[in-house]
C-alpha positions in Angstrom: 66.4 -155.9 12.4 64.8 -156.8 9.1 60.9 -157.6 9.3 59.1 -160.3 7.8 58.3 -159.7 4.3 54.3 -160.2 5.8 54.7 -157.6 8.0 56.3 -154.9 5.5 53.5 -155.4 3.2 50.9 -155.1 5.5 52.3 -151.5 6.5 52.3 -150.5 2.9 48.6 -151.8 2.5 47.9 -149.5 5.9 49.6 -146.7 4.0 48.0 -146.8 1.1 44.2 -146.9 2.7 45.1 -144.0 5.2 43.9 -140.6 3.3 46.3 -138.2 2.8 45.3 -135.1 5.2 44.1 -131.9 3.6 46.1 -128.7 3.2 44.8 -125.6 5.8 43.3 -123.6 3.5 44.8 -120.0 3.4 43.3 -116.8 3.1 45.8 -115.7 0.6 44.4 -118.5 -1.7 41.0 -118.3 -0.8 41.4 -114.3 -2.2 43.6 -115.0 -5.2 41.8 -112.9 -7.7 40.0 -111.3 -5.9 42.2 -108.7 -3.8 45.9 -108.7 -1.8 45.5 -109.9 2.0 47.8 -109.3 4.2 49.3 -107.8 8.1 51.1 -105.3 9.3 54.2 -106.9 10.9 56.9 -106.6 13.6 60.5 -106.4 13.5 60.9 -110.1 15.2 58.3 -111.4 12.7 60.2 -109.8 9.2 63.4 -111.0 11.0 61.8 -114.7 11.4 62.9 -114.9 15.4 58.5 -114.7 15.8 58.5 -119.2 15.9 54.5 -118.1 16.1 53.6 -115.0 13.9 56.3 -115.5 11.0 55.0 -118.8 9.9 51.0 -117.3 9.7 52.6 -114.6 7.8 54.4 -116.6 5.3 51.6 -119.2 4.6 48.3 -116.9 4.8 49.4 -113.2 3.2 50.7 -111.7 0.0 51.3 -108.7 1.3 52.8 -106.6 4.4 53.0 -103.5 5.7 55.3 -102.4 8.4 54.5 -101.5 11.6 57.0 -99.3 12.7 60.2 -99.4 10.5 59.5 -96.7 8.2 57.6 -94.3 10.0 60.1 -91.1 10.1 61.4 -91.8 13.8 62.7 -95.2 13.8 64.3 -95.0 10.2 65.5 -90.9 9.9 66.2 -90.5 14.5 68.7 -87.5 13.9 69.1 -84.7 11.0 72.6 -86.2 9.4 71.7 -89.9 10.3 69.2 -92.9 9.0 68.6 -96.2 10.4 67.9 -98.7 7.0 68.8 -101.7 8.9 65.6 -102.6 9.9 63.6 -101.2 6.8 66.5 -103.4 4.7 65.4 -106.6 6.8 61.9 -105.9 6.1 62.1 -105.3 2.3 64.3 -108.9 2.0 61.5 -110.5 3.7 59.0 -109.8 1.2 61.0 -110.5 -1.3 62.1 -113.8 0.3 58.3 -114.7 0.0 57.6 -113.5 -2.9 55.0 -110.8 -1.4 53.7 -107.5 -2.4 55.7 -104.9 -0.3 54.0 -101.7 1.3 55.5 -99.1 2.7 54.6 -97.1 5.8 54.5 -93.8 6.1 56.7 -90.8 4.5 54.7 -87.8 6.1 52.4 -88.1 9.3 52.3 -85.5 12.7 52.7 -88.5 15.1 56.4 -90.8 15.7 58.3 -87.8 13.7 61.3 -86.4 15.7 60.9 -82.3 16.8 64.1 -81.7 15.2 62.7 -82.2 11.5 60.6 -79.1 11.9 63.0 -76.9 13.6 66.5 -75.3 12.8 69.7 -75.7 15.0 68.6 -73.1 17.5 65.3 -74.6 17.8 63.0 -72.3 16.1 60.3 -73.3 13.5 61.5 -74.1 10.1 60.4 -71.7 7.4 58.1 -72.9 4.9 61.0 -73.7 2.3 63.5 -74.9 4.6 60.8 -77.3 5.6 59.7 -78.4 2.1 63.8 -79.2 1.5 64.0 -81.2 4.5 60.8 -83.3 3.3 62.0 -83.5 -0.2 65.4 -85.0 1.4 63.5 -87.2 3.8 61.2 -89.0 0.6 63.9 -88.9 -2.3 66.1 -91.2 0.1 63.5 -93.9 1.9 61.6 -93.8 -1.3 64.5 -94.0 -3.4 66.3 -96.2 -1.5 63.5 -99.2 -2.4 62.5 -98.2 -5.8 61.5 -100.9 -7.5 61.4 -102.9 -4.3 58.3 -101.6 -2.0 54.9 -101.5 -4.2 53.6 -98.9 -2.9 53.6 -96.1 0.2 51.6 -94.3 2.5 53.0 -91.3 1.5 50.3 -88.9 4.0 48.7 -90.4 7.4 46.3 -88.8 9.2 46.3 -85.1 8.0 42.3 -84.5 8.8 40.3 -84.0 11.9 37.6 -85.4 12.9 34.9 -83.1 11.4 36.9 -83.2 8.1 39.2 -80.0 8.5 43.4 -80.0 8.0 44.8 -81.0 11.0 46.7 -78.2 13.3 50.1 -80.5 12.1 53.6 -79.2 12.1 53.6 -79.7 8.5 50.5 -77.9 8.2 51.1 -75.2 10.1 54.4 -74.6 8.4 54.4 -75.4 5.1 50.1 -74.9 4.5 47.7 -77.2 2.6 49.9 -77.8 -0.2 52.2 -80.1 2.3 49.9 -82.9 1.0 50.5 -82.4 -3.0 54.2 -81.9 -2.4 54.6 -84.9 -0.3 53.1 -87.1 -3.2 54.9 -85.2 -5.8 58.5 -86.3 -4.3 57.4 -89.3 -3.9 56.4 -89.7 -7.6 59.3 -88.2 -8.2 61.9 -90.9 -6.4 59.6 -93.8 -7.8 57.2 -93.0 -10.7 56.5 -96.3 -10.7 55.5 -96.8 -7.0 51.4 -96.8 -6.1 50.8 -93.9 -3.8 48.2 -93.4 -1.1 46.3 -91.6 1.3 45.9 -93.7 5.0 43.9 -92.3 7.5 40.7 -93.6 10.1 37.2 -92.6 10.8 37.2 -92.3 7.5 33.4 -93.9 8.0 32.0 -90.7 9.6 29.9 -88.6 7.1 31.7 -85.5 8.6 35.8 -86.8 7.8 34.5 -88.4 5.0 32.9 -85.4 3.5 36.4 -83.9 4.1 38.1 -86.8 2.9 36.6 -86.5 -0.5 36.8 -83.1 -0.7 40.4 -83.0 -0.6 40.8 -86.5 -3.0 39.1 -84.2 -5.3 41.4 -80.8 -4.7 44.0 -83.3 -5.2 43.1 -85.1 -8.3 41.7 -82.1 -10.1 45.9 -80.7 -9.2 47.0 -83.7 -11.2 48.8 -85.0 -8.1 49.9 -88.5 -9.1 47.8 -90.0 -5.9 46.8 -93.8 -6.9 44.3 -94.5 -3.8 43.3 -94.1 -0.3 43.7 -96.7 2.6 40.3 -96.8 4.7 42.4 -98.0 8.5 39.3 -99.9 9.6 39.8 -99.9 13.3 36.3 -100.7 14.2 34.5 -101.8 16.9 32.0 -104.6 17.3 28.9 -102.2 16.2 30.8 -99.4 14.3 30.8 -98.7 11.3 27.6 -101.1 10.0 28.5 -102.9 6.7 26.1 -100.5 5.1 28.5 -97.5 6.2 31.5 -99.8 5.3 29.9 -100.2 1.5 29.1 -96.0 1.3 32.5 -95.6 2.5 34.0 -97.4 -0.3 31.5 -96.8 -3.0 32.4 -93.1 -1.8 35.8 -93.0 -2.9 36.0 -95.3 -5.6 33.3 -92.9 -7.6 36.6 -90.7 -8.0 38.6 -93.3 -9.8 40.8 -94.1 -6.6 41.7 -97.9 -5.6 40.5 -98.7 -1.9 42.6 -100.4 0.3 41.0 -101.7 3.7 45.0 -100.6 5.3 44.9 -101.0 9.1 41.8 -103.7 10.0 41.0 -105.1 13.5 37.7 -105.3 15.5 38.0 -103.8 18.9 35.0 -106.4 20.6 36.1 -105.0 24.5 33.9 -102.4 26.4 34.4 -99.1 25.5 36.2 -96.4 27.8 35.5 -93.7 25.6 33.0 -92.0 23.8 35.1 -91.5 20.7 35.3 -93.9 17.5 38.9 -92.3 17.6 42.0 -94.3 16.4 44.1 -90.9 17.1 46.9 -92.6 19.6 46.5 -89.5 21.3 43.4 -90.5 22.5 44.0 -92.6 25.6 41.5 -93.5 28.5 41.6 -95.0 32.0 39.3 -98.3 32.4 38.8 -101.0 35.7 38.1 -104.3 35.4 34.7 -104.1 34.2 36.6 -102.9 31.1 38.7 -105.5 30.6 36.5 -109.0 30.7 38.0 -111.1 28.7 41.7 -112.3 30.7 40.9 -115.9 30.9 39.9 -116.1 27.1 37.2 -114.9 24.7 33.8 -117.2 25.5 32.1 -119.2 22.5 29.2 -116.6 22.6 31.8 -113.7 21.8 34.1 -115.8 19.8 30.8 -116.1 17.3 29.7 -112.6 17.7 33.7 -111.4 16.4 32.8 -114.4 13.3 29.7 -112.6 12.8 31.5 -109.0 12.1 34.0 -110.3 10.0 31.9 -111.8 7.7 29.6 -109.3 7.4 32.6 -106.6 6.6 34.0 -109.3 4.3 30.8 -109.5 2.5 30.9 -106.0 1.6 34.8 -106.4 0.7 34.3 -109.1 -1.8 31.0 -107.3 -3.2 33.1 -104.1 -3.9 36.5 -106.1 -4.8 36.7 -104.4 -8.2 37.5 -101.1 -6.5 39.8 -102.7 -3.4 43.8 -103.7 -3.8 44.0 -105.1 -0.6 42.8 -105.8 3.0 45.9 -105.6 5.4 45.2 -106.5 9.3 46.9 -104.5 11.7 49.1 -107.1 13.2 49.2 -111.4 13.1 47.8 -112.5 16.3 46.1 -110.8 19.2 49.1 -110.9 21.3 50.7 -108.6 18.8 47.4 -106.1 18.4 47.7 -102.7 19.4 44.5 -102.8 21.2 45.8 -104.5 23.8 47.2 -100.9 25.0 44.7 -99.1 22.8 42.7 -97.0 24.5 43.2 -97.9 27.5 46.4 -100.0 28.4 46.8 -103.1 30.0 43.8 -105.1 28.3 43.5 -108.5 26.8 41.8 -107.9 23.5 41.1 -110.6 21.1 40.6 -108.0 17.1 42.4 -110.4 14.8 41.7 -114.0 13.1 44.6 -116.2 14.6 44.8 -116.2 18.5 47.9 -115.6 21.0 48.5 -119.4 20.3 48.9 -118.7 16.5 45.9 -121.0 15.7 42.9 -120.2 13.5 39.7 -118.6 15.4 36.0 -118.9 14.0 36.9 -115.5 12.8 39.2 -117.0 10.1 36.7 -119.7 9.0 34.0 -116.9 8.6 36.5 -114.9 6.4 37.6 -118.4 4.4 33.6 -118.7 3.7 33.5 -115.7 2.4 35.4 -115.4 -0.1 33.9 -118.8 -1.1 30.5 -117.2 -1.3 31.5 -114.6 -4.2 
């Protein structure tokens, strides 16, 4: 039915007087120039089947990391056999977006299959035999993507907690030098790839101490290391900001870029005396441990706004030395810490909620980078 002429210009007046409504702002814009944001994500999310996660993804970060997909398990399960169909779905994401790819991780003790460090009857490896099935292992992920993933974490976790070599298959067999040879075949199958270091606790003067130490062995080897990724898995009092800025300053006095790799805020009660993101390190808890089920009150949802922006302050005050800050996961539905220490919990770490919508948090981070 055709309306009266009177009518049709009295919806385009409406129209035209209605404001148009405001873009979300998005952390990605609010840190353009500043550093890369970004999350670690899942396989549903990078295969866009995540109706939730995959659209924060897309609209708030410029950069990924994979949770899973690379680690040596998942993409090399058995000696003659790799699995690149996930890592392949991954890589066209980013590039679908237009994102800055990370990779994640060539070398690390944990999710790495017994059978890469022992021969067909079982026994240990030698050193050499070991070295060749490393070598194999980087110069075919790493190759693979060249030119396609940014950059890798090419060693996770290789130190203790008071700052000595961890008692690691790869350590064990091989010695110190595991480190140096892992970045070296990595340079090798991608000179042009940014190389790293990941590893947590790095905040504790004793793995820090350690930490440097061996940036420095490293550097002073001329092994083509780039930077270190500080995981950030803190909880709601540890580290302070002022350990958070010593941290940093720490490691960029050796020329490394800093990236804040793995971040979340653990706000639940502890169950353990540890600051610890080893995932060896699980602990029983009750229900006094586990508060929160029926949704995070206002007074905590502040509290969680207040940490943020107090580590985000020292971020954007040290952004000349940091690449980028990458959350370990989207929403809290997908954290870790729901299972991390202690499994089983309802944990709240992250910016967006297990609706997908925006939390104080994320405001707090938006002001921010405002504030610079």
């Amino acid at each position: 039915m055709k309306l009266p002429a009177l009518l049709v210009a009295a919806c385009v007046i409406a129209q035209a007087q209605t404001p148009a409504r405001a873009p979300q702002a998005t952390l990605k814009a609010a840190y353009q120039g500043l550093f890369h944001i970004g999350a670690a994500i899942n396989q549903r999310q990078f295969e866009e089947r995540d109706e939730r996660g995959t659209p924060i993804i897309t609209s708030q970060f410029n950069t990924i990391s994979p949770e899973n997909v690379l680690k040596w398990g998942p993409v090399h399960p058995a000696k003659d056999s790799y699995n690149f169909g996930p890592a392949d779905s991954y890589v066209a994401f980013g590039e679908k977006y237009g994102m800055m790819i990370m990779g994640h991780c060539l070398v690390w003790h944990s999710q790495t299959p017994q059978w890469v460090f022992q021969d067909d009857s079982g026994k240990p490896l030698t050193r050499e035999a070991l070295l060749d099935r490393m070598h194999d292992h980087i110069k075919t992920v790493v190759g693979r993507y060249k030119g396609r993933i940014n950059g890798w974490d090419v060693v996770n976790e290789a130190l203790n907690e008071d700052g000595t070599m961890r008692q690691s298959p790869w350590y064990k067999i091989i010695g110190e030098d595991f480190i140096a040879k892992a970045f070296e075949f990595a340079h090798e199958a991608d000179p042009n790839a940014r190389l790293y270091y990941n590893d947590y606790s790095l905040e504790n003067p004793a793995k820090r101490k350690g930490a440097v130490e061996l940036m420095k062995k490293l550097k002073a080897a001329g092994v083509p290391i780039s930077g270190i990724g500080l995981q950030d898995h803190n909880k709601m009092d540890v580290p302070t900001a002022q350990v958070e800025a010593e941290t940093i300053e720490a490691f960029s006095a050796l020329g490394l870029e800093v990236n804040i790799s793995e971040l979340d805020v653990d706000l639940l009660p502890r169950t353990t005396n540890q600051n610890s993101a080893d995932i060896s390190a699980t602990a029983a808890g009750g229900a006094a441990s586990n508060p929160y089920t029926a949704g995070l009150p206002d007074e905590m949802q502040a509290a969680l706004a207040k940490r943020y922006a107090d580590l985000f302050e020292v971020f954007v005050k040290h952004r000349q030395n940091i690449g980028r800050v990458t959350f370990w996961g989207v929403t809290d539905g997908d954290s870790w810490l729901n299972n991390f220490p202690t499994r089983g919990r309802t944990n709240y770490p992250l910016l967006f909620d297990r609706q997908g919508k925006p939390k104080p948090a994320f405001d707090a981070v938006l002001q921010k980078a405002a504030a610079k």
